[in-house]
C-alpha positions in Angstrom: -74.6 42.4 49.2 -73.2 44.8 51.6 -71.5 47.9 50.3 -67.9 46.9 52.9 -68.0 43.4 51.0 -68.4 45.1 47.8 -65.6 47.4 48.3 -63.6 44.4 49.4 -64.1 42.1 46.5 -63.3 44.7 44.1 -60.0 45.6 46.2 -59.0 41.9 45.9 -59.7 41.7 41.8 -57.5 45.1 41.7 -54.8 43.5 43.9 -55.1 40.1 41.9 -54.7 42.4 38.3 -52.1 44.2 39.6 -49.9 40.8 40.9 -50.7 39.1 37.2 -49.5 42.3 35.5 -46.6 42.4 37.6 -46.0 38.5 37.0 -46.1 39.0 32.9 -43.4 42.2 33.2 -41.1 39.9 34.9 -41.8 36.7 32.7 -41.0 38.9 29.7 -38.1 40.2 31.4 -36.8 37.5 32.0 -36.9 36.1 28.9 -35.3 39.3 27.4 -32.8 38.5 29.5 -31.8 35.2 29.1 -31.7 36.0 25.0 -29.2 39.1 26.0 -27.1 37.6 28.8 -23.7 37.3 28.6 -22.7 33.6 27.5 -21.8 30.7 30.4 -18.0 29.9 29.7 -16.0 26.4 30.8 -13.8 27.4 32.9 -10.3 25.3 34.0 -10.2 24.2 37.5 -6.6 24.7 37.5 -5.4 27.6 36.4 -1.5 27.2 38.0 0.0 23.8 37.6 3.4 22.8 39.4 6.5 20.7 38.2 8.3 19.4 41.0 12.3 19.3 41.7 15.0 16.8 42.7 14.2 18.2 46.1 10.4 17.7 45.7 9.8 21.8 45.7 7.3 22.8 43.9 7.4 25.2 40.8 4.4 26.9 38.9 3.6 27.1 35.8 1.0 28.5 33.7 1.0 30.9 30.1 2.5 34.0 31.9 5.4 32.1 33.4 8.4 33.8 31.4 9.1 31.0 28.8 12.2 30.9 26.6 11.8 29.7 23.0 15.2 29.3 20.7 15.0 28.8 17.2 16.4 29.3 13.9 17.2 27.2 10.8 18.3 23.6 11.9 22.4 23.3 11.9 22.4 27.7 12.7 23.8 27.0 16.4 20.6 26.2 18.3 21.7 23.5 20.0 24.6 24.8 20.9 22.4 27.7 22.8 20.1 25.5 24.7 23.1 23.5 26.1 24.7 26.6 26.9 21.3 27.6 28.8 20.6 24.1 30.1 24.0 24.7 32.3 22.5 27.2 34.0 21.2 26.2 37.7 17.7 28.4 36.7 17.4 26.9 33.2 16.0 23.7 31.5 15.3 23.9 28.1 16.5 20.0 27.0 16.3 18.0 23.7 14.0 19.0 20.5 10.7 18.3 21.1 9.5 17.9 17.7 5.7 18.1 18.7 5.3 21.7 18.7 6.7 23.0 15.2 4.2 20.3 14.1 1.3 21.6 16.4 1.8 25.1 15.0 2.0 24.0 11.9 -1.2 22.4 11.8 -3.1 26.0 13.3 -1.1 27.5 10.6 -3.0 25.2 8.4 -6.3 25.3 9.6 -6.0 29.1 9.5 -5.2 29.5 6.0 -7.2 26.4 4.3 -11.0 27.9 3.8 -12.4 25.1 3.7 -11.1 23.4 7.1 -11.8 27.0 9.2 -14.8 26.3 7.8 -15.5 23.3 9.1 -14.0 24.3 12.2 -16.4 27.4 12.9 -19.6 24.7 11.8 -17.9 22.7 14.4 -18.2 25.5 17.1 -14.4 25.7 17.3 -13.5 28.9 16.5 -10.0 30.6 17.7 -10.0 31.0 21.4 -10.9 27.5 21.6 -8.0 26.4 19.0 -5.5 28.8 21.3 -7.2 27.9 24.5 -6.1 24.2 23.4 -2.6 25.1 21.1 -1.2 26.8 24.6 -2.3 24.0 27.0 -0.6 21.8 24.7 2.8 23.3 24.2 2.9 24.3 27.7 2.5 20.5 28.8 4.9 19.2 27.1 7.7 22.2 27.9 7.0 21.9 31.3 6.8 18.0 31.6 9.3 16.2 29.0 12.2 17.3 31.0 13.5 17.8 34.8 11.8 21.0 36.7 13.7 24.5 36.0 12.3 28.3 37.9 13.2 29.1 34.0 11.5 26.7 31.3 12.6 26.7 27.9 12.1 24.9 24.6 14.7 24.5 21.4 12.9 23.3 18.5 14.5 25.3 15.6 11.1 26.1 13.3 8.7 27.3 16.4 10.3 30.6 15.2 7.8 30.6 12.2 5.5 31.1 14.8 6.9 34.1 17.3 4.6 36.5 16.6 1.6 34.0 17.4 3.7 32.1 20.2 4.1 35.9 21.9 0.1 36.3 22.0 -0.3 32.7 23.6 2.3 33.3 26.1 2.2 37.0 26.8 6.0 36.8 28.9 7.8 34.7 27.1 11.0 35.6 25.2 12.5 34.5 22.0 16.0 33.6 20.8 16.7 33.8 16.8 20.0 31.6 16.1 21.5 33.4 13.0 24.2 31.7 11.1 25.9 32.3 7.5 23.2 30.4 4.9 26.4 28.7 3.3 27.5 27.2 6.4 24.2 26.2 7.4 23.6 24.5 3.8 27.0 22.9 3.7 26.2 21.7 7.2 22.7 20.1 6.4 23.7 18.3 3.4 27.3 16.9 4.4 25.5 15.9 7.6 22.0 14.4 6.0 19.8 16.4 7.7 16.0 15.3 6.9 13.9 19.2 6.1 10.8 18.6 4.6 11.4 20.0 1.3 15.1 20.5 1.0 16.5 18.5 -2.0 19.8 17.5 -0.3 21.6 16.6 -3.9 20.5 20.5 -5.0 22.6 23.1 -3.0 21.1 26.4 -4.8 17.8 25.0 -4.2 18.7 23.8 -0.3 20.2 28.0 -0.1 17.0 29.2 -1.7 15.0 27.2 0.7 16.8 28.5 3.6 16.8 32.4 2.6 12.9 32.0 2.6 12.8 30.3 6.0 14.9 33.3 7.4 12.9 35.9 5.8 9.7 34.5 7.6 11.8 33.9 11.0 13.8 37.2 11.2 10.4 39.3 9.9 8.6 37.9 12.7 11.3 38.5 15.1 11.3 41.9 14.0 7.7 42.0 14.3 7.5 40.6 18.1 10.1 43.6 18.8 13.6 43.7 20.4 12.0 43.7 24.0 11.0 40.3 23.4 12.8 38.7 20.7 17.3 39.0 20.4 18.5 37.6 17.0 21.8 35.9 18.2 24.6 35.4 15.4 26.2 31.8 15.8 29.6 33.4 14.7 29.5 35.9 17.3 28.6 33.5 19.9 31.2 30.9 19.3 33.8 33.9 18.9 33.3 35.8 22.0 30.9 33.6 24.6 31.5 35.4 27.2 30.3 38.6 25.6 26.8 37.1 24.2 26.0 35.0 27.2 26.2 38.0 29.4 24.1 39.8 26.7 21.1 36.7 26.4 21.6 36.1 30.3 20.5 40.1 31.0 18.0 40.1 27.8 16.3 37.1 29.9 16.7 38.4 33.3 18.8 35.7 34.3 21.5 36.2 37.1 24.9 35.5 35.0 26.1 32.2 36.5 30.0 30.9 35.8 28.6 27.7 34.4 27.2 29.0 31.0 30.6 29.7 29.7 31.3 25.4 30.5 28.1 23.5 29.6 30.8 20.8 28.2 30.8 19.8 32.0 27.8 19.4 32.9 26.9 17.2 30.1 25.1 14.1 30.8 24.8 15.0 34.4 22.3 15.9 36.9 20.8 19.3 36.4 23.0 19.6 33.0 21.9 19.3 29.2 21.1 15.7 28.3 21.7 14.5 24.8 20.0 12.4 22.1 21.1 10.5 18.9 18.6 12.5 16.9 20.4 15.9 17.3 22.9 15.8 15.2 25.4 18.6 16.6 25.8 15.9 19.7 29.5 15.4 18.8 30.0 19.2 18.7 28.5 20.3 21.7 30.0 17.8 24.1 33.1 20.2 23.7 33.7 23.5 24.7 33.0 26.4 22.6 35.7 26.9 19.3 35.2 27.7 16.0 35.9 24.3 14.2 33.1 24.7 12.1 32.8 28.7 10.9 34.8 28.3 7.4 34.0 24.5 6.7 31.6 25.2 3.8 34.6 27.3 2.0 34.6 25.3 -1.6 31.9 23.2 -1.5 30.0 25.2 -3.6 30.1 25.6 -7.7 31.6 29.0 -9.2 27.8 29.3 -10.6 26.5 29.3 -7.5 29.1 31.5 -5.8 28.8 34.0 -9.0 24.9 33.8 -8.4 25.3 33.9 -4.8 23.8 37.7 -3.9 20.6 36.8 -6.2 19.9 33.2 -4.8 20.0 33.9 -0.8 19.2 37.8 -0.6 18.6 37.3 3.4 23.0 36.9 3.5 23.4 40.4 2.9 20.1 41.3 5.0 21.4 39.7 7.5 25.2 41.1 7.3 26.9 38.7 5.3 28.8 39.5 2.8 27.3 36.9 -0.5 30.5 37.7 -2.7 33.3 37.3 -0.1 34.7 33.3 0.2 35.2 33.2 3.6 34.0 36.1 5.1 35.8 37.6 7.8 33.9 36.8 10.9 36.2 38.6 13.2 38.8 37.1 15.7 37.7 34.5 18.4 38.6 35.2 22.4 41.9 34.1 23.5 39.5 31.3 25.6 38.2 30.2 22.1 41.3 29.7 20.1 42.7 27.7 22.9 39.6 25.4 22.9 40.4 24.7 19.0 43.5 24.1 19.6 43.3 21.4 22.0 40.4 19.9 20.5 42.5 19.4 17.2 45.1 18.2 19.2 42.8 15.6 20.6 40.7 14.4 18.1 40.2 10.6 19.4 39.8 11.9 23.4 36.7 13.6 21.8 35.2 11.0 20.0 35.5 8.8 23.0 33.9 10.9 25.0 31.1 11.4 22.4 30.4 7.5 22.3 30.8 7.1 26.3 28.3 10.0 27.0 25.6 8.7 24.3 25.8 5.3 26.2 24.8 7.1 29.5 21.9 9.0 27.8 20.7 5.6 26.4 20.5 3.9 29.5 19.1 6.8 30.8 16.0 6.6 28.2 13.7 5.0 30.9 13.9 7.2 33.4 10.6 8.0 35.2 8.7 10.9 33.8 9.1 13.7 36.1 6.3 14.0 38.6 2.6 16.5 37.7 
């Protein structure tokens, strides 16, 4: 063999060593890689929906749209807020959804059963997947079980229990805490057969103790979520001086003040006003305008053992600024605006009951109505 044939032939095995070693460094590589690579995630298609006007303009939404969530005890005034809110050109908040205290209250479950996170995490669901779905829901049904609003809100009075976990899923919403005097509230739930899971409505002390440890869980997380993001709003205070709080929720939302908060009883039943349902029960108290029929209602309906015991059985009253041992309390003097309202409405007891029945007729012919556009 020639020596320039030699020297090729041994040029072309050093070339073909050096392209195999080259090949295995980058197969091995490559499989290093694949085992340390960051993970492939699903990823929405959408990550900005819209809700669409009367006038067919569309709205986005998504979970940093500034949300509004009102809550408290049931019969504590939060029905009375959204209404106020719903008469607000920017605002829609509408009727209870009931869907979402029962959503959260399944993740509250799931979180603190063993056994079901359990099964969850051998499931491959593990907690971004549970938020990941939880927001998509609640967002879905705020945005589409009612007309479109710039400013979407939602009144369902135990999603409270769940602020502090709410404010991690929607990172700009805000929260409103309806306060009210636990008497009241108590009188209020059992004289108007309110259904609470747990509450024995034939056991006042028992229906007070209930509610002082709802409103230790709903004011802590409040507290907790912070005063940027979450104002506890008394019910007395509101129905006493309107004017004052609305300006004071309208500015904590950053909301223009608009007139029409301080009238929601006209806008009632009508277009781009608060709609009603059978189901709430403060329908025939809302329909009129703000007074303070109801602040001293629950004085003597209580036994002198639970009114001696009073400080010991709801600890939250005097947390919260009530005095437990006074019968009433003095909950200050209402607006000039407010007394008036009383007054007539007292004056006009069957015009409002009318006006109750014809406005519940509207809202159940009304029950059909198309859903509003996606």
């Amino acid at each position: 063999m020639k020596p320039r044939r030699c020297m090729q032939m041994k040029n072309s095995k050093k070339c073909l060593s050096f392209i195999l070693c080259i090949g295995t460094v980058i197969v091995f590589y490559g499989m290093f890689q694949c085992t340390n690579s960051p993970k492939t995630y699903m990823v929405p298609r959408e990550s900005v929906k819209f809700v669409y006007d009367d006038k067919h303009l569309a709205i986005p939404y998504d979970q940093n749209s500034p949300l509004i969530f009102i809550g408290g005890m049931p019969r504590s005034g939060t029905t009375l807020m959204r209404v106020m809110m719903d008469a607000h050109p920017e605002v829609r908040c509408g009727e209870e959804t009931r869907v979402i205290p029962r959503i959260l209250g399944m993740r509250n479950h799931w979180q603190k059963s063993e056994i079901e996170r359990k099964r969850l995490v051998e499931a491959g669901i593990n907690d971004a997947v549970i938020d990941s779905a939880v927001s998509a829901f609640i967002l879905e049904i705020i945005a589409k079980h009612g007309d479109a609003a710039p400013r979407l809100c939602n009144k369902d009075p135990f999603t409270l229990k769940s602020s502090q976990y709410l404010s991690s899923l929607f990172p700009n919403a805000k929260f409103i805490l309806m306060i009210r005097d636990g008497r009241a509230v108590i009188h209020s739930v059992i004289s108007r057969k309110v259904t609470i899971s747990g509450f024995d409505l034939k056991n006042p002390k028992m229906c007070l103790e209930k509610w002082n440890t709802a409103m230790e869980v709903m004011y802590s997380q409040c507290l907790r979520v912070g005063p940027m993001r979450c104002m506890p709003v008394y019910y007395e205070q509101l129905a006493l001086h309107p004017e004052v709080w609305m300006h004071r929720i309208l500015e904590f939302l950053d909301i223009p003040w608009n007139n029409s908060v301080l009238h929601h009883e006209d806008f009632i039943g009508k277009p781009g006003g608060a709609s009603l349902s059978k189901t709430e029960k403060s329908t025939d108290q809302v329909i009129k305008p703000v007074n303070i029929e109801a602040l001293s209602k629950w004085v003597g309906f209580y036994s002198d053992e639970t009114i001696s015991d009073m400080a010991k059985i709801a600890p939250m009253l005097q947390t919260l600024g009530y005095d437990p041992n006074k019968n009433p309390p003095d909950y200050g003097k209402p607006d000039p605006k407010v007394a008036d309202n009383t007054m007539h409405i007292k004056q006009n007891m069957e015009y409002w009951r009318q006006k109750e029945q014809e406005i519940l007729a509207k809202e159940k012919k009304a029950v059909h109505r198309p859903a509003p556009q996606a």
